[in-house]
N, CA and C atoms as a LAMMPS dump frame, in Angstrom:
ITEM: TIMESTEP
0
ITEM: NUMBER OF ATOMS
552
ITEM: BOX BOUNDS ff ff ff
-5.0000000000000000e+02 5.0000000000000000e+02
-5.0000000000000000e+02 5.0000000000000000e+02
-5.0000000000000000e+02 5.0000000000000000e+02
ITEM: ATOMS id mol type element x y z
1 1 1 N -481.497 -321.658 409.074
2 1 2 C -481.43 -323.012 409.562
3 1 3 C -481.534 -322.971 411.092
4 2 1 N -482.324 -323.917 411.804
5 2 2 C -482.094 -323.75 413.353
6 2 3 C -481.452 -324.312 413.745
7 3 1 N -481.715 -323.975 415.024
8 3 2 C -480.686 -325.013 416.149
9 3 3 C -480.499 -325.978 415.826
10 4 1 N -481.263 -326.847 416.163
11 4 2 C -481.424 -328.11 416.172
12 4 3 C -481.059 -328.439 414.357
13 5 1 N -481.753 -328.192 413.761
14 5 2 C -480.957 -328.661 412.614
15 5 3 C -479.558 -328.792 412.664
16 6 1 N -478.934 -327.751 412.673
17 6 2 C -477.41 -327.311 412.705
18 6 3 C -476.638 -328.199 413.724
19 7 1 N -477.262 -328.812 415.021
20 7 2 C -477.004 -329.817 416.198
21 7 3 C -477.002 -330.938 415.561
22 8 1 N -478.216 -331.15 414.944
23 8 2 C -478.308 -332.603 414.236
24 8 3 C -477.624 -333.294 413.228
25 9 1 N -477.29 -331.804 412.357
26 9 2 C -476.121 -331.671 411.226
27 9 3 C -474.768 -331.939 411.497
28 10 1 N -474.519 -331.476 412.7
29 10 2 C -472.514 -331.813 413.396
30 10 3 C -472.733 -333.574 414.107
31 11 1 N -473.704 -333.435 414.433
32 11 2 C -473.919 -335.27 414.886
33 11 3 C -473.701 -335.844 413.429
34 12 1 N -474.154 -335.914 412.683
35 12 2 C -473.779 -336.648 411.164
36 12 3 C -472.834 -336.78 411.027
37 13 1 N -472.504 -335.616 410.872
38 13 2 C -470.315 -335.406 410.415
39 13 3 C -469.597 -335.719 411.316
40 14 1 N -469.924 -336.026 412.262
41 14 2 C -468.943 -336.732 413.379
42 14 3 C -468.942 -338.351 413.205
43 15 1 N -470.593 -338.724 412.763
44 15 2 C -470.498 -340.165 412.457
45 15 3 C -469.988 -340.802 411.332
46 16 1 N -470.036 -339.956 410.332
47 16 2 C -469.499 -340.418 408.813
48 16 3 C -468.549 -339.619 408.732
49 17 1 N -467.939 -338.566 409.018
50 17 2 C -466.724 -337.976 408.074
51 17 3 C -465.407 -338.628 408.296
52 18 1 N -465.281 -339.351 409.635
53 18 2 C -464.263 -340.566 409.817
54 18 3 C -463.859 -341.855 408.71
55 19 1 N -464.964 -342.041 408.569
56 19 2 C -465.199 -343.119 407.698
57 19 3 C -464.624 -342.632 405.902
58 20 1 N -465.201 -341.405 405.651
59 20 2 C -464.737 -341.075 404.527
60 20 3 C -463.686 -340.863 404.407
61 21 1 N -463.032 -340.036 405.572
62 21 2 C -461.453 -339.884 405.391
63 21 3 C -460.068 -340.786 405.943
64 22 1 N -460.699 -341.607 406.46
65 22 2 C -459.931 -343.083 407.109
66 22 3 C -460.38 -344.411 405.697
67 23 1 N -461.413 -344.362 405.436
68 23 2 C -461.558 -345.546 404.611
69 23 3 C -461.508 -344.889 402.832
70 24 1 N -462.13 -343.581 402.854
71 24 2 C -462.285 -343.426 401.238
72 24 3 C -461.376 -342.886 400.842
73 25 1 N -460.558 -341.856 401.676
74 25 2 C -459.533 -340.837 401.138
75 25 3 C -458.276 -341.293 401.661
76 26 1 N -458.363 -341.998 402.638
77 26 2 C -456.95 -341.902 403.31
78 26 3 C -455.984 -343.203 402.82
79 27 1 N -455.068 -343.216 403.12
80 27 2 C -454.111 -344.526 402.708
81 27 3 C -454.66 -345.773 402.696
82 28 1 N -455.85 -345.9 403.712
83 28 2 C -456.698 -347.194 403.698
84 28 3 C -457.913 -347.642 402.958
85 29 1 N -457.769 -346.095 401.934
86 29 2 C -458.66 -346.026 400.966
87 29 3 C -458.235 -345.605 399.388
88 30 1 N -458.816 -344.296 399.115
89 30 2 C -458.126 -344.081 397.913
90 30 3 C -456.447 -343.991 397.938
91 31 1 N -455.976 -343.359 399.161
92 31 2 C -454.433 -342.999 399.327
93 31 3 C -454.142 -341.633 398.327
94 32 1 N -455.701 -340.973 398.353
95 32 2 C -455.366 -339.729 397.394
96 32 3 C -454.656 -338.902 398.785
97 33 1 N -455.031 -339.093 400.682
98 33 2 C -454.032 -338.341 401.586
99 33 3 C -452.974 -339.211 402.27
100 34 1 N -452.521 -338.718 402.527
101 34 2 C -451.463 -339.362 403.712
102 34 3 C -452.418 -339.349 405.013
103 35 1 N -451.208 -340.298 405.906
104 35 2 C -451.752 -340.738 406.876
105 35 3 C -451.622 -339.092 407.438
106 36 1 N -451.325 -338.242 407.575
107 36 2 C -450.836 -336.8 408.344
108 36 3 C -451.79 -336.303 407.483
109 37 1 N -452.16 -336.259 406.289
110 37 2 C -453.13 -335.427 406.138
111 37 3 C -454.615 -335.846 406.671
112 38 1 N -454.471 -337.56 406.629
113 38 2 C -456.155 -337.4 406.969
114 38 3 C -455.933 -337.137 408.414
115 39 1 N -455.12 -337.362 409.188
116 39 2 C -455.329 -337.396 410.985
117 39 3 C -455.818 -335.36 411.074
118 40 1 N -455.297 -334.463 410.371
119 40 2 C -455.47 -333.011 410.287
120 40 3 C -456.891 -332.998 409.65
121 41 1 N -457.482 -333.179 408.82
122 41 2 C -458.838 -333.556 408.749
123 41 3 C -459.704 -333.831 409.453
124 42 1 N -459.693 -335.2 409.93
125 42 2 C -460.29 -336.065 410.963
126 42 3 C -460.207 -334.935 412.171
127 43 1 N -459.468 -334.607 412.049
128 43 2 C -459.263 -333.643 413.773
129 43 3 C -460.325 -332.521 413.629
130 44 1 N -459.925 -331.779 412.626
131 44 2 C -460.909 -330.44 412.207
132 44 3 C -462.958 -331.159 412.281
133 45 1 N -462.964 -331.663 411.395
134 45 2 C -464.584 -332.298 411.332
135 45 3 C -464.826 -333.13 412.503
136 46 1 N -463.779 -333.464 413.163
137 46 2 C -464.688 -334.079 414.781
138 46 3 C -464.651 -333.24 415.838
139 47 1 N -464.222 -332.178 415.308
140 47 2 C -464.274 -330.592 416.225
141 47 3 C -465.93 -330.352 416.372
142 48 1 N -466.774 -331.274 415.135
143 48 2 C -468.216 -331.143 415.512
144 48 3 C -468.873 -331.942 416.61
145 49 1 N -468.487 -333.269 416.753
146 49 2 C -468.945 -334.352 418.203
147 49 3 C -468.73 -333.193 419.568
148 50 1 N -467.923 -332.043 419.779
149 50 2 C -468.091 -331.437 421.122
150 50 3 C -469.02 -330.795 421.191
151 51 1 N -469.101 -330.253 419.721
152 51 2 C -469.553 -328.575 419.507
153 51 3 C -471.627 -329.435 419.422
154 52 1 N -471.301 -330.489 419.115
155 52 2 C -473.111 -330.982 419.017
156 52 3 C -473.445 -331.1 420.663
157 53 1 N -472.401 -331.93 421.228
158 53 2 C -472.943 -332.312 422.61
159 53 3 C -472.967 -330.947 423.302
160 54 1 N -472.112 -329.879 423.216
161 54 2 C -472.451 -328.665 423.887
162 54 3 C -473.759 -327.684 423.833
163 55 1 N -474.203 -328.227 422.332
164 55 2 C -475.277 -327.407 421.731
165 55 3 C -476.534 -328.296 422.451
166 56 1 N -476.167 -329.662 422.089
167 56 2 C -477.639 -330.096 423.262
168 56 3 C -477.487 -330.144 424.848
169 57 1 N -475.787 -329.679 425.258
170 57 2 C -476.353 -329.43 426.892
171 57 3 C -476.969 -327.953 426.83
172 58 1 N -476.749 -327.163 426.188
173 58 2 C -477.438 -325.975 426.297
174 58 3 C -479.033 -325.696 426.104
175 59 1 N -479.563 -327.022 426.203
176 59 2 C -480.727 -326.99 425.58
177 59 3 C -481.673 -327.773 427.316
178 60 1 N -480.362 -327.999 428.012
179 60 2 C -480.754 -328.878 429.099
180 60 3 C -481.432 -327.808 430.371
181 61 1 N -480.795 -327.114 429.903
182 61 2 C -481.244 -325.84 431.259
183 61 3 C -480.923 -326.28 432.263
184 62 1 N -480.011 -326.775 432.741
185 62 2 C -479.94 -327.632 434.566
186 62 3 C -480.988 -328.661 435.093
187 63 1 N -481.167 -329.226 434.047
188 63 2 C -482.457 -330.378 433.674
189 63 3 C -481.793 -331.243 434.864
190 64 1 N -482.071 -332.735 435.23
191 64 2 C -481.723 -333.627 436.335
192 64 3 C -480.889 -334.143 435.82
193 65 1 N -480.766 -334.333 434.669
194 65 2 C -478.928 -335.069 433.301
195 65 3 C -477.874 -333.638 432.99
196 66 1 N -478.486 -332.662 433.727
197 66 2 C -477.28 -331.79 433.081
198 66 3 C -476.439 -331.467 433.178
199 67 1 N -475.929 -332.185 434.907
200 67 2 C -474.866 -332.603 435.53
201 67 3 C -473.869 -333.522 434.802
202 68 1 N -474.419 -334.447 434.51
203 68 2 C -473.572 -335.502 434.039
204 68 3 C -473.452 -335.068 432.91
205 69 1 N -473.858 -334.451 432.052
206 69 2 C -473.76 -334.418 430.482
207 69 3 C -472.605 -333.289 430.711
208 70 1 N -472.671 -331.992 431.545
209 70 2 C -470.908 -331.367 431.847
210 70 3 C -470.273 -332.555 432.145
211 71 1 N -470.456 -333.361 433.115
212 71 2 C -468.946 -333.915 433.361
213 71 3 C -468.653 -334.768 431.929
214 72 1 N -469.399 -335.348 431.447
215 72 2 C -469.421 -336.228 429.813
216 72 3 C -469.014 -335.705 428.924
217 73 1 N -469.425 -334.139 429.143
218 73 2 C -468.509 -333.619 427.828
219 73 3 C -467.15 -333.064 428.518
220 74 1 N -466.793 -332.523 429.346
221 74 2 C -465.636 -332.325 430.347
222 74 3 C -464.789 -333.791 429.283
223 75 1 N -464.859 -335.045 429.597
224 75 2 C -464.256 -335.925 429.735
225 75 3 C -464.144 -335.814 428.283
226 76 1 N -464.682 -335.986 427.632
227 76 2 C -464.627 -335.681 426.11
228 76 3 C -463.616 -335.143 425.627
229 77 1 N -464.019 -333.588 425.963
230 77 2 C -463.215 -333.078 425.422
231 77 3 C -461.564 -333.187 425.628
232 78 1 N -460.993 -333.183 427.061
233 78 2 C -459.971 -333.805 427.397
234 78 3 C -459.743 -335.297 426.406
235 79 1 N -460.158 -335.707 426.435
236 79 2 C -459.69 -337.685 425.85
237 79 3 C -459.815 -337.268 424.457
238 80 1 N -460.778 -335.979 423.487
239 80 2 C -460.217 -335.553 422.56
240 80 3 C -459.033 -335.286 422.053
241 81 1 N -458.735 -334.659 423.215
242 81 2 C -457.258 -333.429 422.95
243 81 3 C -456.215 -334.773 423.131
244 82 1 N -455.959 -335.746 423.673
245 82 2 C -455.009 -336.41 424.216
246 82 3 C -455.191 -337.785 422.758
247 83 1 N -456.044 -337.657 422.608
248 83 2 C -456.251 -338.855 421.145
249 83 3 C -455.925 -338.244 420.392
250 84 1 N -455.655 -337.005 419.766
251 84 2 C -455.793 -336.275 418.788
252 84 3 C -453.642 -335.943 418.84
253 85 1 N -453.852 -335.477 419.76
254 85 2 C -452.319 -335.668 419.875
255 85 3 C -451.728 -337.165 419.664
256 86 1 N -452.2 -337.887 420.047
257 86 2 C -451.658 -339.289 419.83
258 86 3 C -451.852 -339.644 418.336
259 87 1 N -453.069 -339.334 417.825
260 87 2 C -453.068 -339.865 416.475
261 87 3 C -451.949 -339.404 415.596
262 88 1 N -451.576 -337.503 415.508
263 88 2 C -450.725 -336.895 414.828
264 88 3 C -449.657 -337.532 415.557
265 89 1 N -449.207 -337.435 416.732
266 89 2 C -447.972 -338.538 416.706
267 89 3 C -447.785 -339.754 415.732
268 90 1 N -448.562 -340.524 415.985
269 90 2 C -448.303 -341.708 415.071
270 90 3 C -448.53 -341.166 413.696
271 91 1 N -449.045 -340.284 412.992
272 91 2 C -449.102 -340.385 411.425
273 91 3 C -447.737 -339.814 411.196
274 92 1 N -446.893 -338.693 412.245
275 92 2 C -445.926 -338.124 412.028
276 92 3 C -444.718 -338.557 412.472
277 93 1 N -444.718 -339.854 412.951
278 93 2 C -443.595 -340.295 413.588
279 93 3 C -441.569 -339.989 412.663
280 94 1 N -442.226 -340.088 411.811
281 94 2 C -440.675 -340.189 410.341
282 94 3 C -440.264 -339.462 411.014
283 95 1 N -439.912 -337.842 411.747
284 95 2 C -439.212 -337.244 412.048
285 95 3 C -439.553 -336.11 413.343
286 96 1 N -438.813 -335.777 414.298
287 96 2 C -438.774 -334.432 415.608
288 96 3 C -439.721 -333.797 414.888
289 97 1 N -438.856 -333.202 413.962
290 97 2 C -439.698 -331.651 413.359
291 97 3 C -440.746 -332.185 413.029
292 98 1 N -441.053 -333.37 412.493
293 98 2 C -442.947 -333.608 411.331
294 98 3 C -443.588 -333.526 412.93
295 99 1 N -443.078 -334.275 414.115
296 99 2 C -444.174 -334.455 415.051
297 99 3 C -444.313 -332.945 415.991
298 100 1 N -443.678 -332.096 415.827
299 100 2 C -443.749 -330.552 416.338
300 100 3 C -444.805 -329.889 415.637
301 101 1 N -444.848 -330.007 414.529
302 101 2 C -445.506 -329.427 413.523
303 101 3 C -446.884 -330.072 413.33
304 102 1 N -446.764 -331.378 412.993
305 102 2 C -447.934 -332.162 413.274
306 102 3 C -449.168 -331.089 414.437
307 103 1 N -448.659 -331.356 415.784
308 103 2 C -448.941 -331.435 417.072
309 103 3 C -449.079 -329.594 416.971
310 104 1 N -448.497 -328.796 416.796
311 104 2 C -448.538 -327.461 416.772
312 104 3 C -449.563 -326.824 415.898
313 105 1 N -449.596 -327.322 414.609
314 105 2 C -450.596 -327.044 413.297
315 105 3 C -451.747 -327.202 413.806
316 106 1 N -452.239 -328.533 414.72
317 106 2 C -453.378 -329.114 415.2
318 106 3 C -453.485 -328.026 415.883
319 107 1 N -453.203 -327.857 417.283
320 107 2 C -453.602 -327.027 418.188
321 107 3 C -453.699 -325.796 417.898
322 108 1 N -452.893 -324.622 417.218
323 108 2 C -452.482 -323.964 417.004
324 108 3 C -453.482 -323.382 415.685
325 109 1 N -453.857 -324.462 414.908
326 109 2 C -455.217 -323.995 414.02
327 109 3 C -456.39 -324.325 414.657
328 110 1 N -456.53 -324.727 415.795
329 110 2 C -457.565 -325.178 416.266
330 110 3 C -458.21 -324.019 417.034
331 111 1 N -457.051 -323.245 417.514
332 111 2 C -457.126 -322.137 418.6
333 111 3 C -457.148 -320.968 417.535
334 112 1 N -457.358 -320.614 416.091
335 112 2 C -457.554 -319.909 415.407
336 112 3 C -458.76 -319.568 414.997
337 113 1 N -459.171 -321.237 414.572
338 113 2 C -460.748 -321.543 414.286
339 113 3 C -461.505 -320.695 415.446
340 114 1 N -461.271 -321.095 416.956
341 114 2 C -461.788 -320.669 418.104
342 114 3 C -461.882 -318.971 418.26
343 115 1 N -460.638 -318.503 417.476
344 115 2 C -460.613 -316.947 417.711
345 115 3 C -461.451 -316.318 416.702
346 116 1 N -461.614 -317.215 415.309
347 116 2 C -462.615 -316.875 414.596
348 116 3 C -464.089 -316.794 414.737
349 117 1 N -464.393 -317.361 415.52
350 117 2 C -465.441 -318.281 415.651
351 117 3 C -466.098 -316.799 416.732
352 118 1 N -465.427 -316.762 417.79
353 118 2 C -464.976 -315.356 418.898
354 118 3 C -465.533 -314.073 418.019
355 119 1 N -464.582 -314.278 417.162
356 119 2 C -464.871 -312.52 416.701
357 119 3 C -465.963 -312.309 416.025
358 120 1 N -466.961 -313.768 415.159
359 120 2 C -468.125 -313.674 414.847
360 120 3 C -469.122 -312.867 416.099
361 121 1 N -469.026 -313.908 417.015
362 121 2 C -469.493 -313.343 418.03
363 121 3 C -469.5 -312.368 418.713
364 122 1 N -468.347 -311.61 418.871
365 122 2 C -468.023 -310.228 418.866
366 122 3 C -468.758 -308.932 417.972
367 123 1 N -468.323 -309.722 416.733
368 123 2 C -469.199 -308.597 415.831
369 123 3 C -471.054 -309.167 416.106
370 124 1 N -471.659 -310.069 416.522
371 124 2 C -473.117 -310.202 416.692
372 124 3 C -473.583 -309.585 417.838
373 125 1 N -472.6 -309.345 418.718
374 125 2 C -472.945 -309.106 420.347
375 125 3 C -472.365 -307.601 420.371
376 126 1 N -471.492 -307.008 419.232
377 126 2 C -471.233 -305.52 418.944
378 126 3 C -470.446 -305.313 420.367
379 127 1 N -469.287 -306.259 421.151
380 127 2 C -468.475 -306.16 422.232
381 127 3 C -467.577 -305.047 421.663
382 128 1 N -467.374 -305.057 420.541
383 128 2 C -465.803 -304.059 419.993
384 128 3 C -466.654 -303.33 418.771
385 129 1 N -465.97 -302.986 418.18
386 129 2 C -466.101 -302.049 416.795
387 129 3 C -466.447 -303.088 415.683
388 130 1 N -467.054 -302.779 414.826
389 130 2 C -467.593 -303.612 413.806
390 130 3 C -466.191 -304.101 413.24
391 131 1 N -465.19 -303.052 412.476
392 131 2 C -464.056 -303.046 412.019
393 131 3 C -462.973 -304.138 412.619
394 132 1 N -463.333 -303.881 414.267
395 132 2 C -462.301 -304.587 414.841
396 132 3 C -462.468 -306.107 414.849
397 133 1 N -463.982 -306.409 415.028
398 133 2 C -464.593 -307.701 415.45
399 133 3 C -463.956 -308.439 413.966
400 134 1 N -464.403 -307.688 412.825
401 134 2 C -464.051 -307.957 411.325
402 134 3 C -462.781 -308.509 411.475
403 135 1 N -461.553 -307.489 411.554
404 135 2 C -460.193 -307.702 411.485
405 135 3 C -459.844 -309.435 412.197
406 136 1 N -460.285 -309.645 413.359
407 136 2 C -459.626 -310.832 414.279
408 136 3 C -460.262 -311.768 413.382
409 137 1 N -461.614 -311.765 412.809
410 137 2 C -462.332 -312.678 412.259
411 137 3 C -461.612 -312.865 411.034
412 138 1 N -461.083 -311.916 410.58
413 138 2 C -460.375 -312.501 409.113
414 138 3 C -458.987 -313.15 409.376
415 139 1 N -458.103 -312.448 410.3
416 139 2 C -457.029 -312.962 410.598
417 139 3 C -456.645 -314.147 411.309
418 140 1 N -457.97 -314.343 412.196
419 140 2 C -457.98 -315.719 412.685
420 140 3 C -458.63 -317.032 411.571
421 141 1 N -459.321 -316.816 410.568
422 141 2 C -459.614 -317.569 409.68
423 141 3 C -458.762 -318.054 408.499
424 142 1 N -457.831 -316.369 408.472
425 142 2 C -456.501 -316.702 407.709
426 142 3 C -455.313 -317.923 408.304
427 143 1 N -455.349 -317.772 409.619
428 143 2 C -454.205 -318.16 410.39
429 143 3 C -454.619 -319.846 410.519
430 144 1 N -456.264 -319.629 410.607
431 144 2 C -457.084 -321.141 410.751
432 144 3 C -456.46 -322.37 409.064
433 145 1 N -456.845 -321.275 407.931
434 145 2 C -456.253 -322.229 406.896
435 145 3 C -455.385 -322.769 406.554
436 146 1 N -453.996 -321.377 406.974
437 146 2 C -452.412 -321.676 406.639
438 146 3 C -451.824 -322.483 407.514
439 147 1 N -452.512 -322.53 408.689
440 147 2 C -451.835 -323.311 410.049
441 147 3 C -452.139 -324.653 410.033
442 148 1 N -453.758 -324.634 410.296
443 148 2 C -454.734 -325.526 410.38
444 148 3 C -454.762 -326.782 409.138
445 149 1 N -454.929 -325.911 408.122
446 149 2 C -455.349 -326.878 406.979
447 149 3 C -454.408 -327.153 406.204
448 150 1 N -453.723 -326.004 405.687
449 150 2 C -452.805 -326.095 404.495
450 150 3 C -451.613 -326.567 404.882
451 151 1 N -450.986 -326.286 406.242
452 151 2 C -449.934 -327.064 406.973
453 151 3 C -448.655 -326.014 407.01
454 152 1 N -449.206 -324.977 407.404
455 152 2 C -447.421 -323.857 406.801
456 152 3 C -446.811 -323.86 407.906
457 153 1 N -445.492 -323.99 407.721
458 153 2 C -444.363 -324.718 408.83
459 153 3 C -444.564 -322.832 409.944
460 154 1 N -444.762 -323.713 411.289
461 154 2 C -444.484 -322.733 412.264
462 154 3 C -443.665 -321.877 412.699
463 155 1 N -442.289 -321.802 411.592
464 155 2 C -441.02 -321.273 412.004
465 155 3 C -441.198 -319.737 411.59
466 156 1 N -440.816 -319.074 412.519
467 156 2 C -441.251 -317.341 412.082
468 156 3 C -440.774 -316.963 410.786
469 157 1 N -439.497 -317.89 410.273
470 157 2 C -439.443 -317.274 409.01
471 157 3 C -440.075 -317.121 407.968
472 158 1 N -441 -318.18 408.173
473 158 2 C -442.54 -318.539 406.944
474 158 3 C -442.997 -317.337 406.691
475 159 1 N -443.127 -316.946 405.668
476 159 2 C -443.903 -315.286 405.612
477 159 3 C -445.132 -315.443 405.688
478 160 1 N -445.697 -316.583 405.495
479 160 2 C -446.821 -317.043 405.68
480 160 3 C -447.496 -317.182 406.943
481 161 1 N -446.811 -317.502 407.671
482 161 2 C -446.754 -317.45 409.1
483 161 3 C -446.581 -316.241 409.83
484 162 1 N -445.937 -315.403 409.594
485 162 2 C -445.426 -314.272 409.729
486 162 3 C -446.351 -313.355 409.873
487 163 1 N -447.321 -313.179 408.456
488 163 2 C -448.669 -312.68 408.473
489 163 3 C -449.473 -313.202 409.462
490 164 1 N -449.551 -314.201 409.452
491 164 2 C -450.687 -314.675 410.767
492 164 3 C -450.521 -313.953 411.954
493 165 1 N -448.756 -314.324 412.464
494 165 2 C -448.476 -314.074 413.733
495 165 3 C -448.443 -312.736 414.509
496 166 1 N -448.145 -311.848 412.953
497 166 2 C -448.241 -310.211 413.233
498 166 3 C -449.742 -309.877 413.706
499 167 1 N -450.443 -310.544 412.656
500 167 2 C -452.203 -309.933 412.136
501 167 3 C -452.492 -310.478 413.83
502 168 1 N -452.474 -311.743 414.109
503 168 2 C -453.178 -312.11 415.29
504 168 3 C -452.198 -310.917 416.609
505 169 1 N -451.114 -310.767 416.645
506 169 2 C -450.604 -309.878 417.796
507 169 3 C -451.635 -308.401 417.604
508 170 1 N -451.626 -308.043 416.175
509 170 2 C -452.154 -306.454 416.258
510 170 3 C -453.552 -306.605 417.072
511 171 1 N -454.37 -307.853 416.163
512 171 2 C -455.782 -307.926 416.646
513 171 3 C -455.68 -307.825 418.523
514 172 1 N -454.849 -308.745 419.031
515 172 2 C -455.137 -308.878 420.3
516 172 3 C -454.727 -307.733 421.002
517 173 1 N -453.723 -307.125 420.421
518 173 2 C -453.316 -305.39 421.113
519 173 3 C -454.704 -304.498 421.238
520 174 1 N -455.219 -304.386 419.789
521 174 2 C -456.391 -303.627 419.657
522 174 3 C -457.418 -303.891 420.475
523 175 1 N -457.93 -305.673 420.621
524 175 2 C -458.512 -305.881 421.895
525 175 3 C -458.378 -305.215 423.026
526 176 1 N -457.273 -305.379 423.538
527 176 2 C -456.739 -305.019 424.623
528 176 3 C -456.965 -303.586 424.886
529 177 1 N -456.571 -302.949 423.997
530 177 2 C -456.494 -301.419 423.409
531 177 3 C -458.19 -300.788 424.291
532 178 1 N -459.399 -301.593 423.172
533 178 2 C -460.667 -301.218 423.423
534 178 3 C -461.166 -301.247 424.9
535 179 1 N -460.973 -302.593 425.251
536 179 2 C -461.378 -303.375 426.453
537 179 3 C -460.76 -302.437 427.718
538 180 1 N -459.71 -301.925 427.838
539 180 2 C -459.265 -300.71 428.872
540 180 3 C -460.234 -299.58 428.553
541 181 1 N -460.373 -299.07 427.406
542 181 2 C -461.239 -298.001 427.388
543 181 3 C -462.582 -297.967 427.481
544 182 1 N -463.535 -298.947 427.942
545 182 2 C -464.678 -299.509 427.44
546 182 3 C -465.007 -298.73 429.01
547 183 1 N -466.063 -298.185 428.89
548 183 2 C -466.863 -297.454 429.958
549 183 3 C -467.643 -298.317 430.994
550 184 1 N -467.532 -298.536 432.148
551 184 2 C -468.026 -299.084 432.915
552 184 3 C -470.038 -299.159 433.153
């Protein structure tokens, strides 16, 4: 699939997947989610509106718009992060802990997705060891579902969590590990 397909493809899902999960799935629709589950949804699939506009500034080359289209997505992405927190506030308001968790799950699987996403790239660009690039990529995809999607409470006692938090410390040691030894 190319570029541009794949660009054109995250523009879609940014325009309709709102709609499906605010009007068809969510309390204002079927009510098969809660308001906290669709706002964790909604958050994940409009993770595509940055990732499209980044893919067509990269296409700008320092064109005479490619100024403004950084500062446009700059602004974006910020008024993302600050709506996105606001929304999980309000779906999680009932209680301290739902809005910690809310607000932590979001970010916190978001920055997993990102480490996954990383170690693809790692293993394409062969920065580390095939093995190693592998390892972060699974553990950050693990950490992306249980955190991100499935909602597993952040408290270290979660064993569920636990796994994540170990797997992601080893991965980033081993990083660390390579990246000192890496030959100039």
């Amino acid at each position: 699939m190319s570029t541009k397909t794949v660009n054109g493809i995250l523009f879609i899902i940014a325009a309709i997947a709102p709609f499906v999960f605010y009007m068809g799935l969510g309390t204002d629709g079927a009510g098969i989610l809660t308001d906290l589950e669709t706002e964790k949804f909604v958050f994940w699939v409009m993770l595509s509106l940055p990732i499209a506009l980044m893919m067509t500034l990269n296409t700008m080359k320092g064109g005479s718009g490619a100024e403004y289209a950084h500062i446009g997505l700059l602004i974006i992405t910020i008024a993302y992060a600050v709506g996105t927190v606001g929304d999980l506030v309000g779906a999680a308001s009932e209680s301290t802990n739902q809005l910690g968790d809310a607000v932590g799950q979001a970010g916190w699987g978001a920055m997993m997705l990102g480490m996954a996403i990383t170690g693809i790239g790692y293993y394409v660009q062969k920065n580390f060891p095939v093995w190693l690039s592998g390892i972060l990529t699974a553990v950050a995809a693990y950490a992306f579902i249980i955190v991100g999607i499935i909602g597993t409470s952040l408290d270290p006692d979660s064993p569920l969590f636990m796994v994540a938090w170990l797997g992601f410390a080893l991965s980033s040691l081993l990083l660390g590990v390579f990246t000192l030894r890496k030959k100039d």
